[in-house]
C-alpha positions as CSV (number, residue, x, y, z in Angstrom):
1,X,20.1,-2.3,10.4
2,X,19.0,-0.8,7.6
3,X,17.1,2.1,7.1
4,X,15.2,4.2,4.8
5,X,15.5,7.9,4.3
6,X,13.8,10.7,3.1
7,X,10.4,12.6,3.5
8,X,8.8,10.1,1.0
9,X,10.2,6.8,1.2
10,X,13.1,7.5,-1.2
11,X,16.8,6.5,-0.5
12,X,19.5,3.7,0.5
13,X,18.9,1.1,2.7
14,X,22.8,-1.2,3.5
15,X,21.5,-4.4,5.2
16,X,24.7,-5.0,7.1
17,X,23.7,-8.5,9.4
18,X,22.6,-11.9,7.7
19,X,19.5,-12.6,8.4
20,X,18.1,-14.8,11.5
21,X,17.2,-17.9,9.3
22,X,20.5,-18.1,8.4
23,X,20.1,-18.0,4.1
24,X,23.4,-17.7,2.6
25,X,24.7,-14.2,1.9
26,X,25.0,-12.9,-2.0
27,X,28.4,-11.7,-2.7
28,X,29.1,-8.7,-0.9
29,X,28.2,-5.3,-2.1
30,X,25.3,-6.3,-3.7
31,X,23.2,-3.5,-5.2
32,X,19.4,-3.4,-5.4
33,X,18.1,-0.2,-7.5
34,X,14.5,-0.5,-7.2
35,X,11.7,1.8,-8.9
36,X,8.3,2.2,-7.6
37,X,5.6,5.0,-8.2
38,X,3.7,7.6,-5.8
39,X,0.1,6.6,-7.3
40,X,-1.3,5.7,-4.3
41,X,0.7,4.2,-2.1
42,X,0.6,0.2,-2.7
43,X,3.7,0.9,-4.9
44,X,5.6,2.1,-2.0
45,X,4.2,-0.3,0.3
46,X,5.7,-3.1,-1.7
47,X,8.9,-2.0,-1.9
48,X,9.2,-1.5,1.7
49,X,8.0,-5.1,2.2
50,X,10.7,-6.3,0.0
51,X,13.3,-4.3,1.6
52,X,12.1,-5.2,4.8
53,X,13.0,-8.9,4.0
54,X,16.5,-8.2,2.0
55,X,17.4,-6.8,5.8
56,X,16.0,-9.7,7.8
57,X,17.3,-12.5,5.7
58,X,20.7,-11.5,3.6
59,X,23.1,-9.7,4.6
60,X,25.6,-7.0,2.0
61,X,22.4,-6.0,0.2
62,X,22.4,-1.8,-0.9
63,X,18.9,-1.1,-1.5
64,X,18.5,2.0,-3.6
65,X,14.7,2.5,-3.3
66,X,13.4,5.6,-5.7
67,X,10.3,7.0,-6.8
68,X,10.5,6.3,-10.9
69,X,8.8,9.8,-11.9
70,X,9.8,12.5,-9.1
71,X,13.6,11.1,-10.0
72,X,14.3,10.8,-13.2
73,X,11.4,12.5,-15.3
74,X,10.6,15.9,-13.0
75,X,9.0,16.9,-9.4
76,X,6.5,18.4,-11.8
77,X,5.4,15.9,-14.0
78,X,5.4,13.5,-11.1
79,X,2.7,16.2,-9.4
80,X,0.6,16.5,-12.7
81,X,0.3,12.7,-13.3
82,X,-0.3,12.0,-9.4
83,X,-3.0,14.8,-9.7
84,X,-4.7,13.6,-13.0
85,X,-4.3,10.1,-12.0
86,X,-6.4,10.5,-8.4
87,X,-8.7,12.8,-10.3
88,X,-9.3,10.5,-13.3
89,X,-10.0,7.5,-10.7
90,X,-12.2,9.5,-8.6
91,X,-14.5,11.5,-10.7
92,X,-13.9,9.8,-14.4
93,X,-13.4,6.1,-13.5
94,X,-15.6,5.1,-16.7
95,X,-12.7,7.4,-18.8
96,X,-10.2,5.9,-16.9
97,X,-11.5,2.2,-17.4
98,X,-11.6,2.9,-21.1
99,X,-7.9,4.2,-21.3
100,X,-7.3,1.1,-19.3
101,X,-9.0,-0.9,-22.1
102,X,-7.5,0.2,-24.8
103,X,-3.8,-0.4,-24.0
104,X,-4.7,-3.4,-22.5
105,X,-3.3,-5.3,-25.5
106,X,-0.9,-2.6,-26.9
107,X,2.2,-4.3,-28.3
108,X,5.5,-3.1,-26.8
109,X,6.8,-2.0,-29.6
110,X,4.0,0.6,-30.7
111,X,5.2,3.8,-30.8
112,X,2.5,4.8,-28.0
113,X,4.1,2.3,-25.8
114,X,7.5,3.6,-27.3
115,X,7.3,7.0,-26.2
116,X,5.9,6.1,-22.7
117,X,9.0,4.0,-22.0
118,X,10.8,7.1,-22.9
119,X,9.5,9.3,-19.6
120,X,13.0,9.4,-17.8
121,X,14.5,6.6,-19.2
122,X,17.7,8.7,-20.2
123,X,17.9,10.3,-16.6
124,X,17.8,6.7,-15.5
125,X,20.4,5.2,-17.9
126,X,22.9,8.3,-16.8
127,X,22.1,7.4,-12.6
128,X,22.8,3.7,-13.4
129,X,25.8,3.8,-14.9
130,X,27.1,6.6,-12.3
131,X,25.5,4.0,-9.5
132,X,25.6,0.6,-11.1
133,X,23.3,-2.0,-9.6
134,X,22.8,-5.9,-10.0
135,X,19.2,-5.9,-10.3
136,X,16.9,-2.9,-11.2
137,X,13.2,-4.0,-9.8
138,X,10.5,-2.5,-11.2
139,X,7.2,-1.9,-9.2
140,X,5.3,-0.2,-11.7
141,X,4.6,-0.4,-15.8
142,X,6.5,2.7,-16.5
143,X,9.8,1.9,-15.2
144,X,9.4,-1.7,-16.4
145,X,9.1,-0.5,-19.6
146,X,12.3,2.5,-19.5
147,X,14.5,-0.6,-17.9
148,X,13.2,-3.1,-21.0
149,X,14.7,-0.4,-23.2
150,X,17.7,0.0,-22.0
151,X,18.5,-4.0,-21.3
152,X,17.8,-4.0,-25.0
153,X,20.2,-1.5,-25.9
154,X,22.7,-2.6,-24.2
155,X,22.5,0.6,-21.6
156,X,21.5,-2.0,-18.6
157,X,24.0,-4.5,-17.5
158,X,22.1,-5.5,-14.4
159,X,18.6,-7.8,-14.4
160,X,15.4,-6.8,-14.7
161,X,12.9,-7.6,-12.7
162,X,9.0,-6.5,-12.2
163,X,6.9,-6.9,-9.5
164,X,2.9,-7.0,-10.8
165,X,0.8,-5.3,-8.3
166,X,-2.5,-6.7,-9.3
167,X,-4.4,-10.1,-9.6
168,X,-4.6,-8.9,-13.5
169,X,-3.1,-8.7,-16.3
170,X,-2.2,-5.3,-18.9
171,X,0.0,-5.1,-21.9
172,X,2.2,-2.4,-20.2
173,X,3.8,-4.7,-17.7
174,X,5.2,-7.0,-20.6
175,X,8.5,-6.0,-21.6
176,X,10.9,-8.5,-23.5
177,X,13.8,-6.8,-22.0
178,X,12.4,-8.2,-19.0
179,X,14.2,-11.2,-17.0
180,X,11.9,-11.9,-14.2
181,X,8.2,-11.4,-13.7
182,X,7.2,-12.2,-9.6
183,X,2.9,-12.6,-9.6
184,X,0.5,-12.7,-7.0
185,X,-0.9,-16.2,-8.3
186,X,-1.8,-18.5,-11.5
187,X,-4.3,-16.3,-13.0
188,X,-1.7,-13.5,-13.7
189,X,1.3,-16.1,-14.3
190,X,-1.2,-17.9,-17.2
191,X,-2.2,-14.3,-18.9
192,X,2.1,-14.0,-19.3
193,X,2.0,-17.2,-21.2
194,X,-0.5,-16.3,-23.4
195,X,1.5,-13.3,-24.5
196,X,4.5,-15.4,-25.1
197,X,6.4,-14.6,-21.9
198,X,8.8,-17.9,-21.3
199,X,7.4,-19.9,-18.3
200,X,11.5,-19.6,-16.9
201,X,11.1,-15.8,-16.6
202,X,7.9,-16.3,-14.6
203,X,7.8,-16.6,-10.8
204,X,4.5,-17.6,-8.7
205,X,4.8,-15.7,-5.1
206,X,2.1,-13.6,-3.8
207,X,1.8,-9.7,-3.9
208,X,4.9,-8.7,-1.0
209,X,3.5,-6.8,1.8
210,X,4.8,-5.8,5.1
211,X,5.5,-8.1,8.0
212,X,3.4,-6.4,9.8
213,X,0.6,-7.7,8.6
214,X,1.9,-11.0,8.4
215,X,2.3,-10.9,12.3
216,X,-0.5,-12.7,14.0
217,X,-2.6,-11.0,16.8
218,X,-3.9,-7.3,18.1
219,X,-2.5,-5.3,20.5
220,X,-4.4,-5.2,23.3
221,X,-4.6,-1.3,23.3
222,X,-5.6,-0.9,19.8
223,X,-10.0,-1.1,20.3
224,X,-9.0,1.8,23.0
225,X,-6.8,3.9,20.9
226,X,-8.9,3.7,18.3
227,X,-12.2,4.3,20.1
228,X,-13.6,0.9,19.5
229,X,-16.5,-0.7,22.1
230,X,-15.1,-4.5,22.9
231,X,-18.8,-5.4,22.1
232,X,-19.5,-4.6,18.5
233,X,-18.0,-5.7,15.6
234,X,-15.7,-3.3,13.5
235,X,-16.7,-2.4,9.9
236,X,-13.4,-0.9,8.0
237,X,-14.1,1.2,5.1
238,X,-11.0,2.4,3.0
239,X,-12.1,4.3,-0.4
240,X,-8.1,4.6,-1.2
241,X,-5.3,6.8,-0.6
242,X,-7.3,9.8,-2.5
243,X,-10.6,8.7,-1.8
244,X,-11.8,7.5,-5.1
245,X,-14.2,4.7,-3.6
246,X,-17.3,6.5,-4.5
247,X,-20.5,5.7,-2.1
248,X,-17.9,6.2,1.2
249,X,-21.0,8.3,2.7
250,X,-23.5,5.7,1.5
251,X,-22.0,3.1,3.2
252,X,-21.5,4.9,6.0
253,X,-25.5,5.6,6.3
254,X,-26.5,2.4,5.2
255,X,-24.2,1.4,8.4
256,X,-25.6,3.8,10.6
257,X,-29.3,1.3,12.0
258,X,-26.9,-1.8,12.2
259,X,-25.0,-2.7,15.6
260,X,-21.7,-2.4,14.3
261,X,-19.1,0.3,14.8
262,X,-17.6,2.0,11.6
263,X,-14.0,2.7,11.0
264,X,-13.2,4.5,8.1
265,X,-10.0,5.6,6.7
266,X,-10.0,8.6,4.7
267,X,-6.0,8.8,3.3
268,X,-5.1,12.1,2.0
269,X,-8.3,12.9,1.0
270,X,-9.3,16.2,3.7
271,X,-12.3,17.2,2.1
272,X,-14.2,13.5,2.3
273,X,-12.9,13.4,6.4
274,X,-14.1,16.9,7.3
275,X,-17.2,16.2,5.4
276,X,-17.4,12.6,7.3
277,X,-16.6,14.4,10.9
278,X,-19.0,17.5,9.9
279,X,-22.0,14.6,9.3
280,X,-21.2,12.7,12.3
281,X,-23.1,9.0,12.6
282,X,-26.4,9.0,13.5
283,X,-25.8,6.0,15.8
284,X,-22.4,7.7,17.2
285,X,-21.1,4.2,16.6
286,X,-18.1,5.6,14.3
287,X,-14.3,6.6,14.0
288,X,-12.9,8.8,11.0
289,X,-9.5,8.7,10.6
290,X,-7.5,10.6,7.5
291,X,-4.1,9.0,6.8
292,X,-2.6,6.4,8.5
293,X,0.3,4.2,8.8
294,X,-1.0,2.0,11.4
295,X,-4.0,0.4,8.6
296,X,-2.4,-3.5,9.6
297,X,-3.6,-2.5,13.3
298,X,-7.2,-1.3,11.9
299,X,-7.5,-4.7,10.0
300,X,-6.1,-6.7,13.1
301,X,-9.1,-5.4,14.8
302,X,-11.5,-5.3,12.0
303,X,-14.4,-8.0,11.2
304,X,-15.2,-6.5,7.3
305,X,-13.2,-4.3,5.0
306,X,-15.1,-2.1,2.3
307,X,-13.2,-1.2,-0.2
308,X,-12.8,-0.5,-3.9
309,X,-10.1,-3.6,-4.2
310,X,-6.9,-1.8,-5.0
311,X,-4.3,-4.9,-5.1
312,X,-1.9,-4.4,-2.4
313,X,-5.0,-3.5,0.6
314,X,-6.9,-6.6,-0.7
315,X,-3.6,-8.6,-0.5
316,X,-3.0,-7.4,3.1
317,X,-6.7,-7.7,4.0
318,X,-6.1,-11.8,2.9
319,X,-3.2,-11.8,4.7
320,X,-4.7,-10.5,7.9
321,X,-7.7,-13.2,7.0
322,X,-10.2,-9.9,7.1
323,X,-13.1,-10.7,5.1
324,X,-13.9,-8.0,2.0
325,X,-16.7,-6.3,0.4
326,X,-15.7,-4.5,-2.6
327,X,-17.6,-1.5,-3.3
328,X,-17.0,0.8,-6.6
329,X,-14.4,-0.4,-7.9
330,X,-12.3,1.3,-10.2
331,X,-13.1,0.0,-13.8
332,X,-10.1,-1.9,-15.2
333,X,-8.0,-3.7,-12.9
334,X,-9.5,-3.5,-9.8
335,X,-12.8,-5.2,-12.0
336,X,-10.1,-8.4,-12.2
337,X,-8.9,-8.0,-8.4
338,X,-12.5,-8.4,-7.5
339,X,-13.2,-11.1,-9.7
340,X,-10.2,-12.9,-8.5
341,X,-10.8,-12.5,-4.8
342,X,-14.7,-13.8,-5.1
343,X,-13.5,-16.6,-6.9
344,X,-11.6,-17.4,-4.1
345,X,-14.6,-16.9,-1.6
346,X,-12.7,-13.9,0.2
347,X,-14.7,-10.8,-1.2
348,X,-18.0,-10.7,-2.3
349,X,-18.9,-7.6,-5.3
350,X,-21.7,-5.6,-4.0
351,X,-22.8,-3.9,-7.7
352,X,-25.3,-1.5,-6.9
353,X,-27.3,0.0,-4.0
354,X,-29.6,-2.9,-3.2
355,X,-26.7,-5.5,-2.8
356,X,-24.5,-3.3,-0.7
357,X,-27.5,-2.7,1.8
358,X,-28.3,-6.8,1.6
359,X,-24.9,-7.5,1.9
360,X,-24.0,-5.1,5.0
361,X,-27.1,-6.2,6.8
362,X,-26.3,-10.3,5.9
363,X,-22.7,-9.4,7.1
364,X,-24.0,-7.6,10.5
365,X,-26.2,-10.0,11.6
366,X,-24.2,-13.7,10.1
367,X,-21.4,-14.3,12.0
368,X,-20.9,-17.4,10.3
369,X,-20.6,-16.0,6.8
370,X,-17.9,-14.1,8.3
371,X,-16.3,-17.0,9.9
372,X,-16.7,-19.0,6.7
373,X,-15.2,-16.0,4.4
374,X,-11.7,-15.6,7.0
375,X,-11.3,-19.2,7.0
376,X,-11.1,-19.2,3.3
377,X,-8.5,-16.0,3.8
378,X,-6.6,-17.9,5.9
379,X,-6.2,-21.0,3.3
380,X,-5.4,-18.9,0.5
381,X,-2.9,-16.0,1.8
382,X,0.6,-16.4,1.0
383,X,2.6,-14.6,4.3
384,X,5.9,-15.1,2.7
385,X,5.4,-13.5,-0.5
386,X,7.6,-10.4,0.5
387,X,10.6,-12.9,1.3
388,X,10.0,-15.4,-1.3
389,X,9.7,-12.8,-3.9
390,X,12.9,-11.0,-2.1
391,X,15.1,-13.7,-2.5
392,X,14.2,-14.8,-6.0
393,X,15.5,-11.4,-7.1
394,X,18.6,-12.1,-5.4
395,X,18.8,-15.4,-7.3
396,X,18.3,-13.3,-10.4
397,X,21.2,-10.7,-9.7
398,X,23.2,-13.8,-9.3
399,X,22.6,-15.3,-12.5
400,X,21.0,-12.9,-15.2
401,X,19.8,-13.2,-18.3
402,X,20.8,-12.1,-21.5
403,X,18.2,-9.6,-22.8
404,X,19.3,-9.9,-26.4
405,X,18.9,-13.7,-26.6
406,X,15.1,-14.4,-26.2
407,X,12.2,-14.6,-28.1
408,X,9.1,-12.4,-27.5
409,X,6.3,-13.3,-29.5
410,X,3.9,-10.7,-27.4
């Protein structure tokens, strides 16, 4: 089987078995470079999914997984940007947000957009051609844009594909060296047309993520492990990896005089969890938990998630047909995640004080609203995303594209 190595995610993965439901192989020796980010971890997340099915379904698939900054710009810069990136979302979302607005329609051949695409791009074009690949699969804008570049110049034989982590669109996905976009649904696939993206480069599969939240049912052990009473229903809260879902302490008070019990995942935030465990809950009715890798067990028992609608936890919230309540969102894409999940009737947007108490106290005491809400989950998630995504990459190594011979009229 295959595996992944390293401290952080990073390495090869040789899927050496074809895959129970019997797909036809690729040609043998197939290589897979793919390129995600360490800003929070959804990135990661989804290339695991994705690897996850290249093992299960195909077999003679190399998967190179690597983080885009920490291996081809510097350890350092990757540290800065992760650092100024969780600090701008946290305490300057409004600065973020308008940074967010104002390259939303940047062309990609500004010389802001120019220079961006520059971060590591030669470091990359020297490990591909020492390591050539079929398919490089971009997870995030930055090496979508580096990979664009080189397919251009002539510096990238293999495909290019991206992966869009949101329900939204932004300017610095769209690359015209690009082959292949896979989307998490029409809204996303439309806003590429507009730009002048061809509707042939354009694939409709869901936002991957792991199978094991695509797996149906709880462990019967989990209420226990987790402290959990079998009586009350479970109330999630996850602000994000870093904890930039201001009002976490809010919510948790708001909570305290209604008979739920609280779960709430603090990531790598340490100073939000000992503050959390320092405070305690009034009602003792609570669990606080720092970083975990077990979150598709906390939504298999959970009734509500609040959170600040980062797109791969609201994805695996739908997929687990967990209900949402979207709380401080981070201004900019996770404004178009929300509006896209309440259009669906999964989430509901709580904007200020008063409509995240009315809201916890409708969602404490209606069971019915919640029944109503995971039925609607259940109708609209897309469990094969991950494989369906997986193998139209694989299609895409087989047969790409020539870079030089479309239009872009973005």
């Amino acid at each position: 089987m295959g595996t992944l190595d390293g401290a952080n995610g990073v390495g090869t993965a040789v899927v050496a078995r074809k895959g129970a439901m019997g797909r036809e192989a690729p040609p043998e020796a197939m290589r897979v470079l793919v390129l995600t980010a360490s800003y929070g971890s959804g990135h990661q997340s989804c290339a695991t999914a994705l690897a996850e099915c290249w093992e299960r379904d195909f077999a003679g698939v190399h998967v190179d997984l690597q983080d885009y900054y920490r291996a081809f710009a510097s350890r350092l810069l990757a540290r800065a940007s992760t650092f100024a990136y969780a600090q701008s979302i946290k305490r300057a979302p409004l600065l973020y947000g308008s940074f967010y607005r104002l390259t939303e329609s940047i062309r990609w051949d500004h010389r802001l957009q120019r220079n961006l695409n520059r971060v590591g791009q030669e470091p990359l074009a020297r490990y591909v051609a020492a390591q050539p690949a079929d398919v490089v699969v971009s997870l995030h804008p930055g090496p979508a844009g580096a990979c664009s570049g080189l397919r251009l110049a002539g510096r990238l034989p293999a495909a290019a594909a991206t992966v869009i982590t949101d329900y939204a669109i932004h300017s610095q996905w769209i690359h015209p060296g690009t082959d292949l976009y896979l989307v998490g649904c029409e809204r996303v696939a439309d806003g590429l047309l507009a730009r002048g993206v061809e509707p042939e480069r354009i694939r409709i599969t869901g936002i991957p993520v792991r199978r094991r939240f695509v797996n149906d049912g709880v462990l019967p052990d989990c209420r226990v492990r987790y402290g959990v009473p079998a009586d009350r229903p479970v109330f999630l809260i996850m602000p994000g990896a870093y904890g930039a879902m201001a009002g976490t302490r809010e919510v948790m008070r708001l909570l305290a005089d209604l008979p739920v019990h609280v779960v709430t995942v603090c990531g790598h935030d340490r100073r939000l969890k000992a503050r959390l465990e320092r405070e305690g809950c009034p009602s003792g009715a609570c669990t606080v938990l720092g970083w975990s890798d077990a979150v598709h067990e906390l939504m298999g028992i959970a009734d509500l998630i609040i959170t600040k609608a980062g797109g791969i936890t609201v994805t695996e919230a739908v997929t687990k047909e967990v209900p949402i309540l979207v709380y401080r969102s981070i201004p900019g894409q996770e404004e178009q995640n929300t509006e896209y999940l309440a259009d669906l009737g999964v989430a509901v947007h709580a904007r200020d004080h008063g409509e995240l108490r009315t809201w916890l106290r409708r969602f404490a005491t209606e069971p019915a609203l919640l029944a109503e809400m995971r039925a609607r989950a259940r109708a609209a998630r897309r469990p094969e995303a991950a494989c369906d995504a997986a193998r139209a990459i694989i299609e895409l190594a087989t047969t790409p594209v020539e870079a030089a011979a479309r239009t872009f009229i973005h």
